[in-house]
VMD Tcl script that draws the C-alpha trace (Angstrom):
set ca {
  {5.56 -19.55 45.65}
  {5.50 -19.09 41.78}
  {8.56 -21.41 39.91}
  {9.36 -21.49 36.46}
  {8.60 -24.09 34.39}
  {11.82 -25.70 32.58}
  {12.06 -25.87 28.45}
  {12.14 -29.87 29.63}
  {8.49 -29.59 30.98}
  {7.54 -28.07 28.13}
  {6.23 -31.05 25.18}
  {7.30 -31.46 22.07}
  {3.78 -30.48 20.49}
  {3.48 -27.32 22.02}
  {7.47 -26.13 21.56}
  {5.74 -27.62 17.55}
  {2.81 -25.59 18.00}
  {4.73 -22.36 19.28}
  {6.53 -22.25 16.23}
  {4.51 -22.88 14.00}
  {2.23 -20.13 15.18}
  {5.25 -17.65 14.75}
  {6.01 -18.79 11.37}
  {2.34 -18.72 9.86}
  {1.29 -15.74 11.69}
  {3.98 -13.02 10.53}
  {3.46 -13.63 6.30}
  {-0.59 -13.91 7.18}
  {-0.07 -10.40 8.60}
  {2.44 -9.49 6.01}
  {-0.02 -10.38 3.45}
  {-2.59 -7.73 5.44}
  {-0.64 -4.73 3.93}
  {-0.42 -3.65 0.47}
  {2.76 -5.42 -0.95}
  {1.77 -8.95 0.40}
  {3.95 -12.00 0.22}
  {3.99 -14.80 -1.30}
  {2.28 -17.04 0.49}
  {2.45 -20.56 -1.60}
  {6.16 -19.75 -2.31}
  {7.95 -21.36 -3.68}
  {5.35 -21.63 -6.21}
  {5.72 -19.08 -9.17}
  {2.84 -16.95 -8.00}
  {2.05 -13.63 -7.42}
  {2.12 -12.24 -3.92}
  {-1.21 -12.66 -2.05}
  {-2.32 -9.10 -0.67}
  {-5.80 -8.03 1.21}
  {-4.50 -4.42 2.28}
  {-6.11 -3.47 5.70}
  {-3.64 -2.31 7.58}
  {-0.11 0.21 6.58}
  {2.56 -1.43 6.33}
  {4.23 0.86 9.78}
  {1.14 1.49 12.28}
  {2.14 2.19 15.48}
  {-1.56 1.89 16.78}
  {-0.87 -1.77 15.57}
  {2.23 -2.56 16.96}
  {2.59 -0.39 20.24}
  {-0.14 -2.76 22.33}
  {2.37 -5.90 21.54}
  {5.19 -3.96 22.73}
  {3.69 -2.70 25.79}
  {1.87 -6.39 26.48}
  {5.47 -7.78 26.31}
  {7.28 -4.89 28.41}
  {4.15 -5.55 31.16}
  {4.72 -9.26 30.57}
  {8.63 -9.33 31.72}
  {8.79 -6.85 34.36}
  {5.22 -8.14 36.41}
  {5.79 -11.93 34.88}
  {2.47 -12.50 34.11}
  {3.25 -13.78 30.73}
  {-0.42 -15.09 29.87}
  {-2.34 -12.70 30.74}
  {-0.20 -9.79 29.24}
  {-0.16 -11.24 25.75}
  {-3.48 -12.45 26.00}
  {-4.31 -9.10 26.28}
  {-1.84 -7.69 23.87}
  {-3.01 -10.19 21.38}
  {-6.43 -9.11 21.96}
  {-6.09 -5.56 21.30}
  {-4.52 -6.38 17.94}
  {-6.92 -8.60 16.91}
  {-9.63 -5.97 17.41}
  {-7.98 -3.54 15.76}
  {-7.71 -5.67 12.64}
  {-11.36 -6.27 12.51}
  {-11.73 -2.57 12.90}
  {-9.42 -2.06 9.63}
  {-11.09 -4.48 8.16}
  {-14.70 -2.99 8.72}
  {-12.80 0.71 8.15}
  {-12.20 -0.98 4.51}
  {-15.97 -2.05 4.39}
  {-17.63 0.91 4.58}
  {-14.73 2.92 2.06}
  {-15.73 0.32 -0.68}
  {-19.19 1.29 0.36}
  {-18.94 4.53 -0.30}
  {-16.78 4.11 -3.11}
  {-18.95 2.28 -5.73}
  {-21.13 4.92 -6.61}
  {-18.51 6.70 -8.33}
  {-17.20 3.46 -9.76}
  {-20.40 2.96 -11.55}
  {-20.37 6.67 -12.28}
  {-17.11 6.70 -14.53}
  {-18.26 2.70 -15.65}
  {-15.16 1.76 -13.66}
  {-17.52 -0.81 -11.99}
  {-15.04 -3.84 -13.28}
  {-11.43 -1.94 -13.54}
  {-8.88 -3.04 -11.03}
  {-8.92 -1.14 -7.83}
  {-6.61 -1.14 -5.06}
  {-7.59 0.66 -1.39}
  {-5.29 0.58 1.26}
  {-4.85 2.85 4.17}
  {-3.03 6.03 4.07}
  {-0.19 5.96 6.00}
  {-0.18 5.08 9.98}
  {-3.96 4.61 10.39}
  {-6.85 2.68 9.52}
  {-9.49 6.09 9.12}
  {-7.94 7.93 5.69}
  {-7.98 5.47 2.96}
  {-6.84 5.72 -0.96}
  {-8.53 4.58 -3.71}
  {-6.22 3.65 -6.83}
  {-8.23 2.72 -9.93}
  {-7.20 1.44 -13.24}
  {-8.60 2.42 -16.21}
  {-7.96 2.03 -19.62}
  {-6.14 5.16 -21.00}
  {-5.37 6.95 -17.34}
  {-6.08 5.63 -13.62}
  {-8.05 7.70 -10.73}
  {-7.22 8.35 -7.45}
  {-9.67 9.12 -4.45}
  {-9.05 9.79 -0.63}
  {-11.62 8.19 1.75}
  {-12.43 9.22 5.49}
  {-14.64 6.96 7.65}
  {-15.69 10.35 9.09}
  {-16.48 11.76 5.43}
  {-20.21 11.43 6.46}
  {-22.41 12.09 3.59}
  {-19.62 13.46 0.90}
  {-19.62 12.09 -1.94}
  {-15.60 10.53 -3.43}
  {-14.47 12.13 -6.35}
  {-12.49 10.18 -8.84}
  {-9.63 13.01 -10.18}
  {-8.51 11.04 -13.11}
  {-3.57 10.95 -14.12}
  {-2.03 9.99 -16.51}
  {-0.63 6.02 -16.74}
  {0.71 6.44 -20.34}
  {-0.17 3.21 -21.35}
  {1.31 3.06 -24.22}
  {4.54 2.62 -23.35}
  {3.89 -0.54 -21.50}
  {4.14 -2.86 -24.00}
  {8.01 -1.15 -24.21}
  {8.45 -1.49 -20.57}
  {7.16 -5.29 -20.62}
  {9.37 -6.15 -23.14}
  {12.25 -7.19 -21.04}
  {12.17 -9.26 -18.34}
  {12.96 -6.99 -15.76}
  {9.54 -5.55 -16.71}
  {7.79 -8.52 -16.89}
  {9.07 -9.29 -13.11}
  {8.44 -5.73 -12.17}
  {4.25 -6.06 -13.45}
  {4.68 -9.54 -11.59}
  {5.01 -7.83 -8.00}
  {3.13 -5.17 -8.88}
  {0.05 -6.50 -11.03}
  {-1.65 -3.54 -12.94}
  {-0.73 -0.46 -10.55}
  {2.02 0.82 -12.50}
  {2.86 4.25 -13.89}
  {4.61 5.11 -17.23}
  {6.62 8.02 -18.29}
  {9.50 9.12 -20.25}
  {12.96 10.82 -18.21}
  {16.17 12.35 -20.05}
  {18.61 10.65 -17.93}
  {22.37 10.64 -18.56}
  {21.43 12.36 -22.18}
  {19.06 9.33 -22.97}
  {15.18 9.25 -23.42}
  {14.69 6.48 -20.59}
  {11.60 4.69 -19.97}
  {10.88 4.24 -16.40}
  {7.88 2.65 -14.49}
  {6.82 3.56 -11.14}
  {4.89 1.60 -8.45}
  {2.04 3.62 -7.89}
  {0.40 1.43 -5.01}
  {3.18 2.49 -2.09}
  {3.13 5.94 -1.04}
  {0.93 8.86 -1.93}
  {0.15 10.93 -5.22}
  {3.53 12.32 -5.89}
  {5.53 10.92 -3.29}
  {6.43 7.40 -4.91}
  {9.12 6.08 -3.82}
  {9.91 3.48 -6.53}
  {10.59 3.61 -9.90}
  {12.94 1.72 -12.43}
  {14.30 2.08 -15.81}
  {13.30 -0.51 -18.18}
  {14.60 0.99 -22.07}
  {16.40 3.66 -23.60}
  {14.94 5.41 -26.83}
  {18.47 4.74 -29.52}
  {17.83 4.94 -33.22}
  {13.75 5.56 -32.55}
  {12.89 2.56 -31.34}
  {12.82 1.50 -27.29}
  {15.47 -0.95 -26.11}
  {15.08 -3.06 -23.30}
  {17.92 -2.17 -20.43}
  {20.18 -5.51 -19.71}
  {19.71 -4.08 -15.89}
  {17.38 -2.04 -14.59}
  {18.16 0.74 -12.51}
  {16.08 1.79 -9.00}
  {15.52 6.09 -9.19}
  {15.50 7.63 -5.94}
  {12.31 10.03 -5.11}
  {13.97 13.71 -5.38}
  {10.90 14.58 -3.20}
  {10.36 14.34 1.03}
  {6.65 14.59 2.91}
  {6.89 17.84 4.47}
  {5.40 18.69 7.95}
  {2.49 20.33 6.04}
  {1.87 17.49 4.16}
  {1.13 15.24 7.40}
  {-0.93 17.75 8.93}
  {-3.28 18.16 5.78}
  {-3.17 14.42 5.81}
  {-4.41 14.17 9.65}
  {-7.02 17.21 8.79}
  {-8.21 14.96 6.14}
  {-8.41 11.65 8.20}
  {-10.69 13.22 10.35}
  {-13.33 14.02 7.98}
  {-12.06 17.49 6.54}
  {-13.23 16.95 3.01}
  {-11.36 20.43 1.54}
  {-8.08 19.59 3.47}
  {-6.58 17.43 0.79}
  {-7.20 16.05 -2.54}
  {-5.13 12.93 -3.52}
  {-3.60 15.05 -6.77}
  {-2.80 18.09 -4.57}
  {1.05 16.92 -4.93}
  {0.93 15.70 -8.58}
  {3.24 17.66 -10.88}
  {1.20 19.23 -13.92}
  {2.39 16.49 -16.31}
  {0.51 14.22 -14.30}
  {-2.86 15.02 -14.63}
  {-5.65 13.89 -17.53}
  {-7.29 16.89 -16.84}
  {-5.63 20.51 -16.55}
  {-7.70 21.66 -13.78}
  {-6.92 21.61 -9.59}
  {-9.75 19.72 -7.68}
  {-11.13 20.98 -4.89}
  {-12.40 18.07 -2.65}
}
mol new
graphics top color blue
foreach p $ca { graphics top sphere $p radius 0.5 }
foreach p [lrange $ca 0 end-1] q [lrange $ca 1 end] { graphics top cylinder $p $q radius 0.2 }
display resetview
């Protein structure tokens, strides 16, 4: 006959070691997705990111959820988890080797363009670990790139936006943009918006989301008497745009190795682009 253990059987060193596990293991995963955390905090230091994984994946998080529903309803805690824990793990390693092979593919056309040394950032596109995006910064635009594991033998094409970087020295002026290009290091967009009557500088993150579907960007100056003045706050702008049914389907058509499905500037207003022509990927 099974019995249950009571929370006075249990020693101080593993109740120690239980939580500790918790606490370390959820920012060590956190720092698996594109934002990071800030792992050393409270040290002033930028978050630590090594993007493998989205930052929703059901695929990641549905095995935990079923290990623990299988784990109090039969009460075999261990072996559920175990399991659970198991699956997850694997499917890490698979991101991570997913990533692998992207960069693989990848540096050809880095060298190509003599982007070799810019800063890149590839993360998965959203809710799997097979489509991944390439964000590249160079020095007067940045490129972006979609990535299948299942692209085979095609060749990633580089389709080059505009970053406007000559506004940033505007934007970093204040210290809302100085925290801003803290969080986000060099992935950052600039453009100018009439807002409220007033030539408004405004920065977007350009790592979270997709090519036209960002969903943050702040104001950081207003344009008064011809020069740019740094905002005392900074205001968030909410993205006038929603993904689209389409837009997910072209994305899963892509994923699976569909090279003409979807380009990463197929969304990109006109403004956007360094180059007035429509890619075909």
């Amino acid at each position: 006959m099974r019995t249950l253990c009571s929370r006075k059987d249990i020693s101080l060193l593993r109740w120690w070691c239980f939580f500790t596990l918790i606490l370390i293991t959820h920012p060590l995963l956190d720092a698996l997705t594109t934002y990071g955390t800030q792992l050393l905090w409270p040290l002033d230091l930028s978050p630590a990111a090594w993007p493998i994984i989205f930052i929703i994946d059901p695929l990641y998080t549905l095995p935990l959820l079923i290990a623990l529903g299988i784990a109090l309803v039969s009460q075999r805690v261990m072996k559920a988890c175990t399991w659970g824990l198991a699956i997850t793990c694997v499917y890490l390693v698979m991101a991570a080797g997913a990533k692998l092979t992207v960069e693989q593919r990848l540096a050809p056309a880095l060298a190509e363009q003599g982007l070799e040394e810019a800063p890149l950032l590839i993360q998965p596109t959203p809710f799997n670990i097979v489509l991944w995006r390439a964000t590249v910064m160079g020095e007067d635009r940045y490129y972006e790139s979609l990535v299948s594991v299942f692209d085979s033998d095609h060749q990633p094409r580089l389709e080059p936006l505009v970053s406007n970087p000559e506004l940033a020295e505007y934007a970093l002026a204040s210290q809302q943009g100085q925290r801003l290009t803290w969080f986000t290091g060099p992935f950052l967009r600039y453009e100018t918006r009439l807002l409220d009557g007033k030539e408004t500088l405004v920065a977007t993150d350009i790592r979270l989301g997709f090519p036209g579907f960002h969903p943050f960007s702040f104001t950081l100056a207003t344009l008064e008497d011809e020069r740019w003045v740094p905002l005392a706050v900074s205001e968030q702008l909410s993205s006038t745009r929603g993904i689209q049914l389409e837009t997910l389907s072209r994305l899963a058509a892509r994923a699976a190795g569909n090279t003409s499905a979807l380009c990463a500037s197929d969304f990109v207003p006109p403004e956007w682009r360094a180059e007035r022509i429509v890619y075909r990927c």
